[in-house]
VOGU-3710 file (C-alpha; in Angstrom, 3 decimals, decimal comma):
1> xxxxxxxxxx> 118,770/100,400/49,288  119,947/96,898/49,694  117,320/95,920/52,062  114,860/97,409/49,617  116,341/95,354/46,815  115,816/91,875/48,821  112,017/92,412/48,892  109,962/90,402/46,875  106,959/91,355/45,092  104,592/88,694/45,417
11> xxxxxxxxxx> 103,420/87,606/42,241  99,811/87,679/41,509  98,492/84,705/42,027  99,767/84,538/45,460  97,749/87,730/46,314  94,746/85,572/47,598  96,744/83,652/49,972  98,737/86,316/51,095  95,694/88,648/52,495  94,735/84,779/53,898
21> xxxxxxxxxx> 97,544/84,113/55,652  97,659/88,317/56,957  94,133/87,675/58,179  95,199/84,125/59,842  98,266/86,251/61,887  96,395/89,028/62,783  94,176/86,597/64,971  96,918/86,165/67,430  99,107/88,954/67,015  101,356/87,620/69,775
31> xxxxxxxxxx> 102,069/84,499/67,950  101,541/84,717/64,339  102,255/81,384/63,503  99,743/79,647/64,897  96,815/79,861/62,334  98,883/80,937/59,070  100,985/78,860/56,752  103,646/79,382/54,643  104,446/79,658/50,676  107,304/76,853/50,403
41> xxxxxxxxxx> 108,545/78,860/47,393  109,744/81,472/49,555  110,793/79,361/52,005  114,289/77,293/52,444  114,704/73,373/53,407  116,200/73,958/56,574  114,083/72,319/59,246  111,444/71,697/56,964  109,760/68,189/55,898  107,414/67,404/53,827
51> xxxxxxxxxx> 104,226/65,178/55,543  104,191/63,083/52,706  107,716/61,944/52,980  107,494/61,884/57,242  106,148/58,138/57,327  109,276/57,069/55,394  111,602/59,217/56,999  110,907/58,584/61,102  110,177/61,825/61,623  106,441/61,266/63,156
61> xxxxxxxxxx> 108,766/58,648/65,152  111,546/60,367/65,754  108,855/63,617/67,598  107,615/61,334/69,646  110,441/60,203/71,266  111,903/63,414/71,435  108,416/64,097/73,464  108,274/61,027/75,444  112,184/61,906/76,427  111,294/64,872/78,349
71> xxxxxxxxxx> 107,858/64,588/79,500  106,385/61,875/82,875  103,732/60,167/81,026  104,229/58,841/77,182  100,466/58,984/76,641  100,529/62,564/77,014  103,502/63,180/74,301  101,693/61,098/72,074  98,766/63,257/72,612  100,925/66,650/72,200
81> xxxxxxxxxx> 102,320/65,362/68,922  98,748/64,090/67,516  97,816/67,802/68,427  100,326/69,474/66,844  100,277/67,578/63,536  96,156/67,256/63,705  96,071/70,870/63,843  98,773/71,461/60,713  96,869/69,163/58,636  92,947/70,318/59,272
91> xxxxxxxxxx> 93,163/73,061/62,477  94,659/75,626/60,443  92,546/75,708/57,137  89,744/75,046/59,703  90,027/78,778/60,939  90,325/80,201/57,807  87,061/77,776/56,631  85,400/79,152/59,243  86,292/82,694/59,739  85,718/83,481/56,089
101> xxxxxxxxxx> 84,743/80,983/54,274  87,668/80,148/52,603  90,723/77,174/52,013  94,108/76,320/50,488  94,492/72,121/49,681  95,465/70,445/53,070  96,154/67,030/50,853  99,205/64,956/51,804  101,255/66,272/49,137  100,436/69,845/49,970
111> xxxxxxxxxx> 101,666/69,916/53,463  104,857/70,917/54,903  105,774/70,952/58,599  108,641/73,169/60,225  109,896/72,469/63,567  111,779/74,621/65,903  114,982/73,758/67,908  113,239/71,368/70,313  111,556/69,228/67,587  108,101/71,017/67,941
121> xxxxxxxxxx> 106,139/72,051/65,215  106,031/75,704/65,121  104,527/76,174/60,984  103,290/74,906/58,438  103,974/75,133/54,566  101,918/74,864/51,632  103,670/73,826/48,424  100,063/75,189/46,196  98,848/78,239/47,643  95,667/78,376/45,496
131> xxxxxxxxxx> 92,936/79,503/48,025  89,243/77,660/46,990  86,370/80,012/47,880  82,527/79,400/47,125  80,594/81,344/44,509  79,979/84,602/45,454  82,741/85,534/47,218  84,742/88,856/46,567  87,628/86,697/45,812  85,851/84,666/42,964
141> xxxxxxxxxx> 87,617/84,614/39,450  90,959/86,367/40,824  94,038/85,078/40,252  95,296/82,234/42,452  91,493/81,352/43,424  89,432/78,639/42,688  85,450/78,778/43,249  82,970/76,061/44,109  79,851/76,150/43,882  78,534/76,004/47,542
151> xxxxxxxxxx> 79,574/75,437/50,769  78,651/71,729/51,015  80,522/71,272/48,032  83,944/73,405/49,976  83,451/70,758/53,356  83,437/67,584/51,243  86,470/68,823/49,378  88,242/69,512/52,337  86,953/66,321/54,085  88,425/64,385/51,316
161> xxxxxxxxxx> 91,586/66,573/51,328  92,518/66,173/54,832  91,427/62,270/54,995  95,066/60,671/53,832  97,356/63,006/55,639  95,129/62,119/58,903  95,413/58,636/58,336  99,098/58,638/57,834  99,481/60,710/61,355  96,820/58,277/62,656
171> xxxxxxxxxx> 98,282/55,574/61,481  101,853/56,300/62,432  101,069/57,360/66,245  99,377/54,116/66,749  102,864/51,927/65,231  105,093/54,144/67,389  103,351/55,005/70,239  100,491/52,897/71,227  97,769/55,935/70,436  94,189/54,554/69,679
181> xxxxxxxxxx> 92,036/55,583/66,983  89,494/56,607/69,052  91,872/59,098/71,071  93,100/59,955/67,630  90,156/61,078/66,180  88,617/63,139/69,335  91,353/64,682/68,895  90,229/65,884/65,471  87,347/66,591/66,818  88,376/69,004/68,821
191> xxxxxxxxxx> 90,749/70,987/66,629  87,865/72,053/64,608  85,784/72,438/67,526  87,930/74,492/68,935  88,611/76,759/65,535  84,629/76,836/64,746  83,920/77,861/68,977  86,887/80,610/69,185  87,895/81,979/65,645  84,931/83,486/65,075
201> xxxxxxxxxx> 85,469/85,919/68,012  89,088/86,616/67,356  88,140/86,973/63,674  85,278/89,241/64,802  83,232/86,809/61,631  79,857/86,032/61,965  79,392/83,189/64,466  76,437/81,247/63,354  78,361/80,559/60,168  81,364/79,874/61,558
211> xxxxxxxxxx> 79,207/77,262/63,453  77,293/75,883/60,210  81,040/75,723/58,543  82,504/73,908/61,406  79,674/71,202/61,872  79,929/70,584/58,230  83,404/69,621/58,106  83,059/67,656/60,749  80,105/65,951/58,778  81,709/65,760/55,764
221> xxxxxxxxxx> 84,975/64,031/57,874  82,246/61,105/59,485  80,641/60,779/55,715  84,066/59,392/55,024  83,997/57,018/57,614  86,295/58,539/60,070  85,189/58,271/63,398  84,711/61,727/64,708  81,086/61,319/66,423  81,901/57,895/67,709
231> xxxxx> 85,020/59,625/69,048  83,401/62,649/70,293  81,143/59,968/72,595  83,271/58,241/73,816  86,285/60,148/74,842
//
């Protein structure tokens, strides 16, 4: 009885980005963590930061070193941590995007990061679970879901979502560990690459639009003025 009396009934509105998040895990059963995120509200503090406040508090700084501290080359822990935090910011919701056509807000202010003993990221957080979806999707005027009106419209809202937080990571890897914006930015590249070329399959979702979803972000991300193509050149 007492472990029945500790479960929570999620509340409506979280229904959306709970069936998300169970699609997300059940992509990698083995490691459920590594396409899912988390509801803050449910979640303590403890070993959790918020992106927005990681600039100001070292703790970009503070992973690298930790990296650099146990690895032979400092290029490649620069390169891990880009990789980890690249893919909290746009690799996750980029597997969802793709797989089903769906998001929760990857902004700055959104985002929180977990790390495990060794200073890794192992999760992400989401302080607003509201889960956008295009018109005509099942999900479409249910609680906790927001509706756009095509898919363009979804990849430039992401785009413009997931611009800051990537130039704070950018940004902060370059001041602490030498990292260059174009390395930076293949690196994006590849994250949702990577999501558009292998989610699909895990997801079993229909590939070509996985693939129309994928280049469109990445569209939508150069539109901006980021330099994914450039990047994708010359790395």
């Amino acid at each position: 009885m007492s472990e029945l009396a500790t479960v929570r009934i999620p509340r409506p509105y979280e229904a959306a980005f709970g069936s998300a998040c169970s699609r997300l895990r059940a992509l990698q059963p083995e490691h459920p963590r590594v396409y899912a995120a988390a509801a803050m509200a449910d979640q303590g503090k403890r070993r959790w930061w918020s992106l927005s406040a990681g600039l100001r508090e070292g703790r970009i700084d503070l992973m690298y070193r930790r990296h650099a501290a146990e690895m032979a080359s400092a290029t490649v822990a620069a390169e891990v941590v880009a990789t980890a935090l690249i893919h909290g910011v746009v690799g996750r919701v980029a597997a969802l995007w793709v797989a089903d056509g769906r998001a929760w807000d990857p902004g700055l202010e959104n985002i929180w990061i977990h790390t495990d003993n060794d200073g890794g990221i192992d999760w992400v957080g989401l302080s607003d679970t509201t889960v956008r979806v295009v018109d005509g999707d099942p999900l479409a005027d249910s609680p906790g879901v927001v509706s756009l009106p095509c898919e363009r419209a979804m990849w430039v809202w992401l785009a413009y979502r997931c611009e800051p937080p990537l130039l704070l990571v950018q940004g902060a890897l370059a001041r602490c560990a030498g990292l260059s914006p174009r390395r930076f930015w293949a690196l994006v590249a590849e994250s949702v690459c990577g999501a558009t070329t292998y989610v699909p399959a895990l997801a079993g979702a229909d590939p070509v639009a996985g693939a129309r979803r994928g280049e469109g972000l990445l569209t939508a991300l150069e539109d901006r003025g980021l330099a994914i193509r450039r990047a994708q050149r010359v790395a």
